[in-house]
C-alpha positions as CSV (number, residue, x, y, z in Angstrom):
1,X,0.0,0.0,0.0
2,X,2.7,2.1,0.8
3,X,2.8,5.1,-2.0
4,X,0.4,4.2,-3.8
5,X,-2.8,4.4,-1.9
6,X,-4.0,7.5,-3.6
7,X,-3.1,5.8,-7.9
8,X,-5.3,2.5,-6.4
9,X,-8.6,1.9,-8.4
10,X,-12.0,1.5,-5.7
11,X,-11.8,-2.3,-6.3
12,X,-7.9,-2.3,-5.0
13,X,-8.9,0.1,-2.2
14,X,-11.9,-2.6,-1.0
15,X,-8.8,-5.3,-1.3
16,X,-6.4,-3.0,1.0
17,X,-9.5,-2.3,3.0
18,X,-10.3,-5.9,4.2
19,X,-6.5,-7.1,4.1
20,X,-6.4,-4.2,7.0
21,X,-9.3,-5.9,9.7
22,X,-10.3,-9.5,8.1
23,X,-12.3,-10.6,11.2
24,X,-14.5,-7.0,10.9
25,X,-15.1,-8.2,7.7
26,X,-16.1,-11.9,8.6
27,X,-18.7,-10.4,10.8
28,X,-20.4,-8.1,8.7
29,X,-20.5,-10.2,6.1
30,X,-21.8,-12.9,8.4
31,X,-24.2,-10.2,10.2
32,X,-28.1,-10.9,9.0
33,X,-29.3,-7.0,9.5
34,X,-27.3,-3.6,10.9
35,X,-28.3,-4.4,14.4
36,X,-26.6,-7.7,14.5
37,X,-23.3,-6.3,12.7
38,X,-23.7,-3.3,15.2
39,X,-23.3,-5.6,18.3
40,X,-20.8,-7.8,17.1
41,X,-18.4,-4.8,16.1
42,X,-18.9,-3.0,19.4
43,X,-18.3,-6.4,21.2
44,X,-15.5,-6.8,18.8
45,X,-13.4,-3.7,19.9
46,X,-13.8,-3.6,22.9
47,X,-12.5,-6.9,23.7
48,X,-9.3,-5.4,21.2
49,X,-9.5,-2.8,23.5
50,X,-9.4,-4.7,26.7
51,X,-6.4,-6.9,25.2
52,X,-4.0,-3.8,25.0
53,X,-4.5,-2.7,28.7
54,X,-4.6,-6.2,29.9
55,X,-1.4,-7.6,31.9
56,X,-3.1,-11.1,31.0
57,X,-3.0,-10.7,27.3
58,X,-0.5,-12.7,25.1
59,X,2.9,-11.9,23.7
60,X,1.5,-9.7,20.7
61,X,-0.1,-7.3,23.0
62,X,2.2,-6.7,25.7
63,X,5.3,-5.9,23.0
64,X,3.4,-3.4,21.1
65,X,5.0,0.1,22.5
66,X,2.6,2.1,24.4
67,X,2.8,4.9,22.0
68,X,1.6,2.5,19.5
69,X,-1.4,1.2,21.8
70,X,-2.4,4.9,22.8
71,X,-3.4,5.5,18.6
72,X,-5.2,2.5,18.5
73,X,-7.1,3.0,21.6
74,X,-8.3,6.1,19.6
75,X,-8.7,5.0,17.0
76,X,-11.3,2.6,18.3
77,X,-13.1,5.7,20.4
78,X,-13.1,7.4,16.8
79,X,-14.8,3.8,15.4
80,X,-17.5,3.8,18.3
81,X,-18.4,7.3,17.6
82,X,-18.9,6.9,13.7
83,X,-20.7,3.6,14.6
84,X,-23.3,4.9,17.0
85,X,-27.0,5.2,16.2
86,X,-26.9,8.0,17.7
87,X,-24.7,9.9,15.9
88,X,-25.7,8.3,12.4
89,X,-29.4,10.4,13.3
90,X,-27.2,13.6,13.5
91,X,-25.1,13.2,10.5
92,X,-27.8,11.7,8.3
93,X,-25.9,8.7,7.2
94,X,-25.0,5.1,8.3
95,X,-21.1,4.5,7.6
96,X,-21.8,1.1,9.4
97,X,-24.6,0.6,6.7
98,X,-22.2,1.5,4.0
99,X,-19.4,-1.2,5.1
100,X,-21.6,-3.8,5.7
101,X,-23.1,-3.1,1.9
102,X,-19.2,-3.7,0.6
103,X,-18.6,-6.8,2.3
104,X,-21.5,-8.7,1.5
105,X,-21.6,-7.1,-2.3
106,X,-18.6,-5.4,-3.1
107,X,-19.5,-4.9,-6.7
108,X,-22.7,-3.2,-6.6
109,X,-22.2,-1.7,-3.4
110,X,-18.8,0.8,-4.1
111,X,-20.6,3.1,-6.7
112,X,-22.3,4.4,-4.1
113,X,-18.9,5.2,-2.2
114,X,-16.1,7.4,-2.6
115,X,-12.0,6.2,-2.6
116,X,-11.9,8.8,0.0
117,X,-14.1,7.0,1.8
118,X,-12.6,3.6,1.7
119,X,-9.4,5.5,2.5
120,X,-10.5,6.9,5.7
121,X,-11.8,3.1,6.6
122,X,-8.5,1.7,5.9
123,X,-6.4,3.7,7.8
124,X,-8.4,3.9,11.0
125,X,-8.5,0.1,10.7
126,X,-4.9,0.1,10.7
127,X,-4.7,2.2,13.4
128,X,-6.7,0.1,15.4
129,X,-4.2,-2.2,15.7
130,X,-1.3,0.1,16.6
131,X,-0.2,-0.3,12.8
132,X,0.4,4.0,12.5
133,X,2.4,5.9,9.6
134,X,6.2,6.1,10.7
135,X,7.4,8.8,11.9
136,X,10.7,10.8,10.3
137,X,14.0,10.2,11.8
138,X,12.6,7.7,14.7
139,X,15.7,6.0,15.6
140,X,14.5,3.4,18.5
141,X,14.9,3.4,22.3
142,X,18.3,3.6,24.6
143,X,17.8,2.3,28.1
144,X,21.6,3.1,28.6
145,X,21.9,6.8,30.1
146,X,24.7,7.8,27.9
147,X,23.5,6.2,25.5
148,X,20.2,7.9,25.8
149,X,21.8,11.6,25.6
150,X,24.1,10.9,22.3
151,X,21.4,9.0,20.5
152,X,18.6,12.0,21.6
153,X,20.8,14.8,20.5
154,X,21.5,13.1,17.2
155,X,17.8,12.4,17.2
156,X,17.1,16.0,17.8
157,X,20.0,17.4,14.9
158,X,18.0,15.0,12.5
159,X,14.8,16.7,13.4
160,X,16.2,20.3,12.9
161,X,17.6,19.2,9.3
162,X,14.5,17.7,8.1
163,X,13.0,20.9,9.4
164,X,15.3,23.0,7.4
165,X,15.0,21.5,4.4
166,X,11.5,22.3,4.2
167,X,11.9,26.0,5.6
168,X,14.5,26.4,2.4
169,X,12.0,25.7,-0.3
170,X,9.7,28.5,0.5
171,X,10.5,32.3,0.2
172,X,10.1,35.6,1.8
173,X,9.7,38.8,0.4
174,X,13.3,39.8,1.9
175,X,15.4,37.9,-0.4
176,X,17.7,39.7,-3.1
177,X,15.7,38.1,-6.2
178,X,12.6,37.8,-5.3
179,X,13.3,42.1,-4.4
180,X,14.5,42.3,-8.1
181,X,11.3,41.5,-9.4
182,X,8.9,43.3,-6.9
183,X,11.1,46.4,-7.8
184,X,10.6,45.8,-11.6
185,X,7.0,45.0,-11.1
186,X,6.6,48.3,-9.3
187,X,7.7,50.6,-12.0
188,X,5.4,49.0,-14.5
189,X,2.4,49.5,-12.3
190,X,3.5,53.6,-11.7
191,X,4.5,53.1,-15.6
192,X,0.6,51.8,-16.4
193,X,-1.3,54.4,-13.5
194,X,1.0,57.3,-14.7
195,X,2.0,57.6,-11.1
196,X,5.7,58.9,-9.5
197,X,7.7,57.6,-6.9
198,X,6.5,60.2,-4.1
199,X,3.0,58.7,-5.4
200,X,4.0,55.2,-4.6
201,X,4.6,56.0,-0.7
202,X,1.9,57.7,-0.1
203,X,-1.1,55.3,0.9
204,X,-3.8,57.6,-0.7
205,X,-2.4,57.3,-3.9
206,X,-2.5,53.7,-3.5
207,X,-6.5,53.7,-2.3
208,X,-7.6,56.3,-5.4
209,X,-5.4,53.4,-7.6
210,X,-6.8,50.6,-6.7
211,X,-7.1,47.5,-9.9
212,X,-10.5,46.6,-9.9
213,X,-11.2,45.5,-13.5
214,X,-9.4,42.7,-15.5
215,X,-8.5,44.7,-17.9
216,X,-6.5,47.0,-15.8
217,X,-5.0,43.6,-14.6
218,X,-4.0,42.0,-17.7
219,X,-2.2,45.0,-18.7
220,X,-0.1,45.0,-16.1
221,X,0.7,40.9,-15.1
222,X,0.5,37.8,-17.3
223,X,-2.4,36.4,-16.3
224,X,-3.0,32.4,-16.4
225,X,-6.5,30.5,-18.2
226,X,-7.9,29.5,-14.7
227,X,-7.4,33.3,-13.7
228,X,-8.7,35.5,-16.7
229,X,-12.1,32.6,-16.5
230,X,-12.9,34.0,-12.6
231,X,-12.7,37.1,-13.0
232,X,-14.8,36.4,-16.8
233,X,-17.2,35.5,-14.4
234,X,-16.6,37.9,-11.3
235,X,-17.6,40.9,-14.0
236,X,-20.8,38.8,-15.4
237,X,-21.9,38.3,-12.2
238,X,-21.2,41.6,-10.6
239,X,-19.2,40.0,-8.2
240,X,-16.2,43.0,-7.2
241,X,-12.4,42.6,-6.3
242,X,-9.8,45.0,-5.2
243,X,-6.0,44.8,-5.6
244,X,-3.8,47.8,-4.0
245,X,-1.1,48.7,-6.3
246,X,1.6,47.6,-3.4
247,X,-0.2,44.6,-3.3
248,X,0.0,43.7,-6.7
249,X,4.3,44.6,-7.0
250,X,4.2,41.2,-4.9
251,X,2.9,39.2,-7.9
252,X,5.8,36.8,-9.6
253,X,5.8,38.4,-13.1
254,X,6.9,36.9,-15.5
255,X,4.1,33.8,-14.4
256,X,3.3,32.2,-11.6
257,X,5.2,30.2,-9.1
258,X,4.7,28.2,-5.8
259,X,4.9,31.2,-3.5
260,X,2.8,33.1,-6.4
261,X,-0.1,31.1,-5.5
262,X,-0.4,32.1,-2.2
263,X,-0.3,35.8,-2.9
264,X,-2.9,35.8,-6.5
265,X,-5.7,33.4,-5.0
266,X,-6.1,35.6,-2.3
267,X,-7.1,39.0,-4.3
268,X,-8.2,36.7,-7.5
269,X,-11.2,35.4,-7.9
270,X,-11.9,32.0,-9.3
271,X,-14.3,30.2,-10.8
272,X,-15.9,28.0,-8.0
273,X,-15.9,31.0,-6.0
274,X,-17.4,32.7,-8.8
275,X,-20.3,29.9,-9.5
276,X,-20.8,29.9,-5.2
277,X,-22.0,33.1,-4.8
278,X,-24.2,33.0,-8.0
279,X,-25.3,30.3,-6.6
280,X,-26.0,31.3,-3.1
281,X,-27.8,34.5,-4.7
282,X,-30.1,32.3,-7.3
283,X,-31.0,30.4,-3.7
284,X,-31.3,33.3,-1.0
285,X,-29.0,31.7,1.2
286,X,-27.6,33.2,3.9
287,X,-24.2,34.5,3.3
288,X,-23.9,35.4,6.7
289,X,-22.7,32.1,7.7
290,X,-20.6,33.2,11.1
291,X,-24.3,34.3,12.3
292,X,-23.0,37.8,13.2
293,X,-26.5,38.8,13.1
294,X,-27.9,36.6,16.1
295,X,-24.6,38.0,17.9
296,X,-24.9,41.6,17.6
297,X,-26.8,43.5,20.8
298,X,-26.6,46.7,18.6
299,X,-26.0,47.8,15.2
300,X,-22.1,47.5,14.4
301,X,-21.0,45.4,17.2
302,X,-20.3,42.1,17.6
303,X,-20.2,39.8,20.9
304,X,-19.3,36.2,21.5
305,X,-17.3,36.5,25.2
306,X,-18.2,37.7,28.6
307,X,-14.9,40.7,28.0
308,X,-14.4,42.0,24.5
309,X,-16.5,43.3,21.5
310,X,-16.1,43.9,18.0
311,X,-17.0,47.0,17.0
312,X,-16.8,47.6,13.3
313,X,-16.7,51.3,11.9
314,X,-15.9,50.7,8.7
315,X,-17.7,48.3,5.8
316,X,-15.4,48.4,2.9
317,X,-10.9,47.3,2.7
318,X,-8.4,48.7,0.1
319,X,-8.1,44.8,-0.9
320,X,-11.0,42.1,-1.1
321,X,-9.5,38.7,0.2
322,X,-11.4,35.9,-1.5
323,X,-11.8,33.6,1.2
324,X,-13.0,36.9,3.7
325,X,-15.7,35.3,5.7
326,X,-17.3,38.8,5.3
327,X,-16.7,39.7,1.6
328,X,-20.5,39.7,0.6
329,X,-21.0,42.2,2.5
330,X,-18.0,45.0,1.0
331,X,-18.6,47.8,0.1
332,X,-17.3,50.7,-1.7
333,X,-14.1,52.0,-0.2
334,X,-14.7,55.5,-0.8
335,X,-18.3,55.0,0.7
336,X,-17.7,52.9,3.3
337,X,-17.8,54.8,6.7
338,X,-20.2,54.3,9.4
339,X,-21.8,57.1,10.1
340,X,-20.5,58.8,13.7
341,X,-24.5,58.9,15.3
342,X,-24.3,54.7,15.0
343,X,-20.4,55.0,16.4
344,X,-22.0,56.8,19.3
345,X,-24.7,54.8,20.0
346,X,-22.5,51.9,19.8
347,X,-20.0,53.5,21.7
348,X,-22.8,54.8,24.8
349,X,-23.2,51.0,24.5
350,X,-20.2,49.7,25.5
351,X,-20.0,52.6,28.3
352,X,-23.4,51.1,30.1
353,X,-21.8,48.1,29.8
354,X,-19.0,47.7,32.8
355,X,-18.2,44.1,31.9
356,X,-16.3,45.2,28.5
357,X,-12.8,45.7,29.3
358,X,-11.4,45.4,25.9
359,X,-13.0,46.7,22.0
360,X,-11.7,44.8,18.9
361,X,-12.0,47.6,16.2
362,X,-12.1,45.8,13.6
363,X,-14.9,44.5,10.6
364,X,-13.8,45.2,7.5
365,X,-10.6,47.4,7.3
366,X,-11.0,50.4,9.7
367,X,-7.8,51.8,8.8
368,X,-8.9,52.8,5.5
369,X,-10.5,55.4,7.2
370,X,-8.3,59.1,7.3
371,X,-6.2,59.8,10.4
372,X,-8.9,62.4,12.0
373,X,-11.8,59.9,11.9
374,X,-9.4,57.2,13.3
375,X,-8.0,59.6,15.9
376,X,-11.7,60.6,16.5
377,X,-12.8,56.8,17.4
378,X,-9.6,55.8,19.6
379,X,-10.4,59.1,21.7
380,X,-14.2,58.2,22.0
381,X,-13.1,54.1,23.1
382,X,-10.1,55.3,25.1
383,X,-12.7,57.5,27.1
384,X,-14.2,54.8,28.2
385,X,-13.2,54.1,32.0
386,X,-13.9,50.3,32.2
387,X,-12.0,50.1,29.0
388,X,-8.5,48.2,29.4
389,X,-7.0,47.3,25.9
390,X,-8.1,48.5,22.4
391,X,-7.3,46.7,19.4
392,X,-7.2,47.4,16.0
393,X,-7.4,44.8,13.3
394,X,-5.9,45.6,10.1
395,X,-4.5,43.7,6.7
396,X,-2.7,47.2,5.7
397,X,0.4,46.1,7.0
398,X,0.0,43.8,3.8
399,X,-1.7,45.3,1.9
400,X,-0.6,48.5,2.3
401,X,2.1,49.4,4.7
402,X,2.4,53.3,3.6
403,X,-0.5,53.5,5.4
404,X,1.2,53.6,8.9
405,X,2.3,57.2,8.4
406,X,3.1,59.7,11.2
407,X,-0.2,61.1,11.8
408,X,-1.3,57.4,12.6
409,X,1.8,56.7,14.5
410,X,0.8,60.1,16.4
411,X,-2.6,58.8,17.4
412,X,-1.2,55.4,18.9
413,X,1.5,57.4,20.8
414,X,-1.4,59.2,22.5
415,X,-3.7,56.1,22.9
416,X,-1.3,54.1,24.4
417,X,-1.1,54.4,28.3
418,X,1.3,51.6,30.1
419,X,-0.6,50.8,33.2
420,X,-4.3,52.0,32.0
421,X,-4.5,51.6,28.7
422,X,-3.1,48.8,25.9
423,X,-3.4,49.3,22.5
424,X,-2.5,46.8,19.9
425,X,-2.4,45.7,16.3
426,X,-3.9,42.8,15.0
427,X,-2.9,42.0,11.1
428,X,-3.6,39.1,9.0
429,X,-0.2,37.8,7.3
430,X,-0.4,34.6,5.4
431,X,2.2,33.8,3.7
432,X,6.3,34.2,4.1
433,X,6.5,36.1,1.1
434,X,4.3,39.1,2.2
435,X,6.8,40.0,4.5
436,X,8.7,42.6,2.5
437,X,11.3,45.7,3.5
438,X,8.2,48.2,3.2
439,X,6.3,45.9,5.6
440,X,9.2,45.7,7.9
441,X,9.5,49.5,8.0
442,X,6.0,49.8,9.1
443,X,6.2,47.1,12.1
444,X,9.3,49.0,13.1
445,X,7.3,52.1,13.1
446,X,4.8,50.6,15.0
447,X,6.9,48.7,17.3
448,X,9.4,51.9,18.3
449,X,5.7,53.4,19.7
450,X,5.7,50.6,22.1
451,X,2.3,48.8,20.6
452,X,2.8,44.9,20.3
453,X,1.5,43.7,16.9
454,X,-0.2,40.2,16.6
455,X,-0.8,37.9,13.6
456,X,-4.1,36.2,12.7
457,X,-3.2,33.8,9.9
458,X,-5.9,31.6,8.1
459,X,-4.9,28.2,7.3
460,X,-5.7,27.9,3.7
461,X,-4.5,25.0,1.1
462,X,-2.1,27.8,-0.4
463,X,0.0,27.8,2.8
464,X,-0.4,24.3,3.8
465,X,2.9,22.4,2.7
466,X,5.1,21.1,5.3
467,X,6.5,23.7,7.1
468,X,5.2,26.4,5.3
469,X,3.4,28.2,8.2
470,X,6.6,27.8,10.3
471,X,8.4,29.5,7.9
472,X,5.8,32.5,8.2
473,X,6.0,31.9,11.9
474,X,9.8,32.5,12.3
475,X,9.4,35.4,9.6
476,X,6.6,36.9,11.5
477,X,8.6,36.7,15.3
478,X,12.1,38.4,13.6
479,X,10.4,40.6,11.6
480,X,8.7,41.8,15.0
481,X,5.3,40.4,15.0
482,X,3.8,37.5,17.4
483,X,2.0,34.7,16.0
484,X,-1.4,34.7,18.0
485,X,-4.2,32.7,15.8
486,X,-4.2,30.0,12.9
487,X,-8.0,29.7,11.9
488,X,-9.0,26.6,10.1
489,X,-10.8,27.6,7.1
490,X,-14.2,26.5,6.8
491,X,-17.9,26.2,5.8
492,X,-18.7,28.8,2.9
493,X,-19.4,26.9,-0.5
494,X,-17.7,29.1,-2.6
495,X,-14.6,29.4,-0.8
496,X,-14.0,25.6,-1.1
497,X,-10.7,26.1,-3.0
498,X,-9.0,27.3,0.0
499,X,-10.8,25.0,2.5
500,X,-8.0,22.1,4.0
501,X,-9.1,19.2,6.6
502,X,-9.6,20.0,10.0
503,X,-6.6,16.8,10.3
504,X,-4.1,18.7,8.6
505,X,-3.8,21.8,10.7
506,X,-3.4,19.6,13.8
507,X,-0.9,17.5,12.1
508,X,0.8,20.7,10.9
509,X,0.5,21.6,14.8
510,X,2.4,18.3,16.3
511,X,4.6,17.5,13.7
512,X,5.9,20.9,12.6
513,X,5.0,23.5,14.8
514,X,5.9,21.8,17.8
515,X,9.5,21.5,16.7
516,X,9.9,24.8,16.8
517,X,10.9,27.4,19.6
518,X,8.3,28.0,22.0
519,X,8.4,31.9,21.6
520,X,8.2,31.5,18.1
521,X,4.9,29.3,17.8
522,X,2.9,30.9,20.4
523,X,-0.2,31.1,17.7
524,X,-3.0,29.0,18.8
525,X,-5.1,26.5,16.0
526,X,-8.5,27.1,16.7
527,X,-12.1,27.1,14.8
528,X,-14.3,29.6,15.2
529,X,-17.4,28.0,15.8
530,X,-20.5,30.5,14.4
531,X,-22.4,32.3,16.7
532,X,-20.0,30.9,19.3
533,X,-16.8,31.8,19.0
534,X,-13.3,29.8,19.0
535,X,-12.4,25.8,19.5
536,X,-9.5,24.9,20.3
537,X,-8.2,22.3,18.0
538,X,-5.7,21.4,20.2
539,X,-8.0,19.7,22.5
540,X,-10.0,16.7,21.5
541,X,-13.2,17.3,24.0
542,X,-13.8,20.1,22.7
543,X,-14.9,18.4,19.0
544,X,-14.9,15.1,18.0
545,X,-15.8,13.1,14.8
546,X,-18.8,11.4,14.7
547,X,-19.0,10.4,11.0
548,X,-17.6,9.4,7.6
549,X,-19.9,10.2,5.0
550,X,-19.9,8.4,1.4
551,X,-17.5,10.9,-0.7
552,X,-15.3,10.6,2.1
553,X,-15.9,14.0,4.4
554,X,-15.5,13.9,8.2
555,X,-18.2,15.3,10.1
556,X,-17.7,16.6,13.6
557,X,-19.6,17.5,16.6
558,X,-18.2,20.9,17.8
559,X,-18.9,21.6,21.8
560,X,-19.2,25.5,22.7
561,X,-15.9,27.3,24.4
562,X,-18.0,27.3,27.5
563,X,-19.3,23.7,27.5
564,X,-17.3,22.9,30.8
565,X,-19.4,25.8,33.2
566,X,-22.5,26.4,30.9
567,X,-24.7,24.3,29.3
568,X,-25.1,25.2,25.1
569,X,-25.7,23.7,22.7
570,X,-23.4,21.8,20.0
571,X,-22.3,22.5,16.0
572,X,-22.3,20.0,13.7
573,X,-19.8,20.3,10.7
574,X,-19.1,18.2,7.7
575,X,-15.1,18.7,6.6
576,X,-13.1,18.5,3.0
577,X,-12.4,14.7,2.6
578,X,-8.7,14.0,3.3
579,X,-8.6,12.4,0.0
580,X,-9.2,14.9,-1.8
581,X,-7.1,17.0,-0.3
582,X,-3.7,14.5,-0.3
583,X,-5.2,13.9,-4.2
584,X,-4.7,18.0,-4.8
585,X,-1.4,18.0,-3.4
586,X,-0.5,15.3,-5.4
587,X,-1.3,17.1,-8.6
588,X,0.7,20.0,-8.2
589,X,3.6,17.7,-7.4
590,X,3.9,17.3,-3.5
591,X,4.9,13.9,-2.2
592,X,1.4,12.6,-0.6
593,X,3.8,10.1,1.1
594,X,5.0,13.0,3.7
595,X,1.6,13.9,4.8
596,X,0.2,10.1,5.5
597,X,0.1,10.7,9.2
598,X,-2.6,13.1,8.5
599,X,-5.2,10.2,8.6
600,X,-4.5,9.9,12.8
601,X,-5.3,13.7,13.8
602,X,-9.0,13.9,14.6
């Protein structure tokens, strides 16, 4: 089986499937109806269960290593969960049904299955024997002391290699070529807007400039076939996107590269995304899929914790991300401010309210808004007595660092008061090579005011290569900016292109993240639940899989962030099959091989 799982045709993956747990496939081919197969499988595993712990059991189970017996005594919990009547009513599909259906007819039975789905099957069947991927660079046990430290330090180099081999491949914004061609790239674009250098640094130049058309895009970067067919179909269907000049210098020009994808199918907009919001339009569905609406007390503000509210002053950004959980909802940027009598209500809000410490300024862009109305809204929050920490969250440190000029720096200097008042930045950087010089000049700007600034990355298949997101976090730390959230991309449709398994960011979490420094990867994986607020992924009660459907999706059960002092209720969520995902990877030439752990994160 070994790398070749994902080239097997459905009949070899049924073979593979059955080779991996023979007696589960004696019984439910021997079972006479689901409720017979259903008690023989849960009196099946827990008897395998039993064995592992048991001090009585035979040779075979007491020599398999603990850590080996750990994955297969969860493995088995995941097996219950899918297997339970109960949860089959939530998910609206019987897994249980589905095997049984392939081991008493095999033939007719896997059209109605996916290879994902057989895959998932497999390698939980596997695992339920203590039979796990290998890990990289394992070298064995030393029971000698000395032994112990020389092996474990050579263990430890071998890690740090592997690491660094990885880190190498992708690139930041800093290096000399790369600088080359952003620099080339930049006089064309002043070349094609008729604009000067003075024009280039000053960020209101940039906002009157911004590319909103195709055409203005084609003229200025070679665009690919999948690229010029969304945005065909973002002008047919009204649907709007906006690059910033500065933005755009990052593109790869001449064509597109690996680190090129992460940057042009963020401001791009494809097909799929394209046909999903037609879609969701033809259907009146609602696009407000974090349900901001049943969490806002008041018009602009948005609460999910007992301490801190968004407030959001502004409805419009210099630059339309494509997977932006609130893009349907952008507007105009030169139309876009709230206007002050709704700040002030909001505001008188939040002052009646003694148990908000801390406003998240935030929404859409706010700092696309001039210096005065900024200035303006810090002095009205910062008048606030119960009012500890204000935050502002803002993508212009990539999107437009000029933007951080000295009448801003100004208004932070007098926000900021150590020992009553915190102010910080929140931005959104998501890949290596958005860290640039200009970038760097505005975090040092920032920094030099005393103001911590914090990164909010979204975990997006264009960032989610081995080691790729620790390359953006050790960026990020010596560039002066602290990792603080990695968001699991989910739910909306239309932004299915960017959407990776919930498996792969906790994989990405053990087996990369954690072998870096601990002041480096101090970002926390979560998913933000809607209407509730953020899950920790780290922590397995706090969701847990409770199905495999037929094209081979996870579904899980999500449990509130308060689930341990309050009772609330739960949120179900179907995931992107693994398969399909591995599959993807494969076709733009990644080695599915080094991600085959990923089946063991739930």
């Amino acid at each position: 089986m070994k790398n070749q799982i994902l080239n097997l045709s459905k009949t070899q993956l049924i073979e593979q499937l059955w080779k991996s747990e023979p007696h589960l496939h004696s019984l439910l081919r021997n079972s006479k109806n689901l409720h017979e197969a259903r008690e023989s499988l849960f009196d099946y595993i827990n008897a395998l269960e039993r064995h592992y712990f048991n001090i009585y059991s035979d040779k075979h189970y007491k020599h398999m290593h603990i850590i080996e017996k750990n994955e297969a005594k969860e493995c088995i919990r995941v097996f219950k969960n899918i297997i339970r009547t109960e949860n089959e009513n939530i998910a609206g599909f019987s897994a249980l049904q589905q095997l049984m259906s392939i081991a008493k007819y095999p033939h007719i039975s896997a059209n109605k299955i996916s290879e994902g789905f057989i895959c998932e099957f497999i390698f939980l069947f596997r695992g339920m024997h203590g039979i796990i991927s290998n890990k990289f660079g394992y070298m064995g046990d030393s029971t000698e002391k000395e032994m112990f430290k020389k092996t474990r330090s050579k263990q430890l180099d071998i890690y740090a290699c592997i690491m660094e081999k990885y880190l190498h491949k992708y690139k930041t914004g800093l290096e000399t070529e790369i600088k080359k061609k952003r620099l080339a790239l930049k006089e064309k674009i002043l070349g094609e807007t008729g604009g000067t250098k003075s024009d280039w640094l000053d960020y209101k130049w940039h906002l009157k400039n911004v590319i909103r058309n195709a055409d203005m895009l084609s003229s200025i970067v070679k665009l690919e076939k999948d690229e010029k067919e969304g945005l065909r179909l973002a002008e047919e269907f009204k649907i709007p996107f906006n690059i910033t000049p500065y933005y755009l210098s990052l593109f790869n020009e001449p064509g597109r590269c690996d680190f090129d994808k992460a940057i042009r199918a963020q401001v791009i907009p494809g097909a799929n995304y394209c046909n999903g919001i037609m879609k969701n339009r033809q259907t009146k569905r609602c696009m407000d899929f974090m349900g901001e609406e049943w969490t806002s007390p008041i018009e602009t503000i948005t609460r999910r914790y007992p301490g801190i509210v968004i407030l959001k002053p502004f409805d419009a950004c210099p630059q339309i991300c494509v997977y932006c959980q609130r893009n349907w909802e952008i507007k105009d940027i030169h139309s876009g401010t709230i206007s002050r009598n709704k700040l002030n209500k909001a505001l008188k809000w939040i002052e009646n309210n003694q148990s908000i410490s801390e406003i998240l300024i935030t929404g859409w862009d706010p700092l696309t808004m001039n210096n005065e109305t900024v200035g303006w809204l810090l002095e009205k929050a910062g008048s606030i007595p119960h009012v500890e920490r204000i935050r502002i969250g803002t993508r212009t440190l990539v999107t437009l660092p000029y933007r951080i000029d000295k009448g801003f720096l100004d208004i932070l200097e007098q926000s900021y008061i150590p020992g009553k008042r915190d102010i910080s930045i929140i931005t959104h950087f998501e890949h290596p090579s958005e860290i640039t010089p200009d970038s760097i000049e505005a975090i040092s700007k920032i920094r030099k005011k005393g103001i911590g600034i914090y990164n909010q990355q979204v975990f997006t298949y264009y960032n989610s290569r081995r080691f790729e997101t620790c390359k953006l976090r050790k960026t990020l730390k010596i560039s002066g900016i602290d990792p603080y959230y990695c968001f699991n991309t989910k739910g909306k449709e239309e932004t299915a292109d960017f959407r990776v398994p919930i498996s792969r960011i906790e994989q990405e979490r053990k087996e990369e993240a954690r072998l870096l420094p601990g002041i480096v990867r101090t970002d926390e994986p979560v998913f933000n639940v809607p209407k509730l607020g953020k899950s920790h992924l780290r922590a397995w009660q706090e969701h847990e899989p409770i199905s495999i459907l037929a094209n081979g999706s996870r579904v899980y059960r999500f449990f509130p962030w308060e689930s341990k002092i309050a009772i609330a209720d739960a949120y179900i969520y179907t995931d992107v099959p693994i398969y399909d995902y591995l599959k993807r990877l494969q076709q733009e030439g990644e080695n599915p091989e080094e991600y085959m752990s990923i089946w063991y994160y739930f």
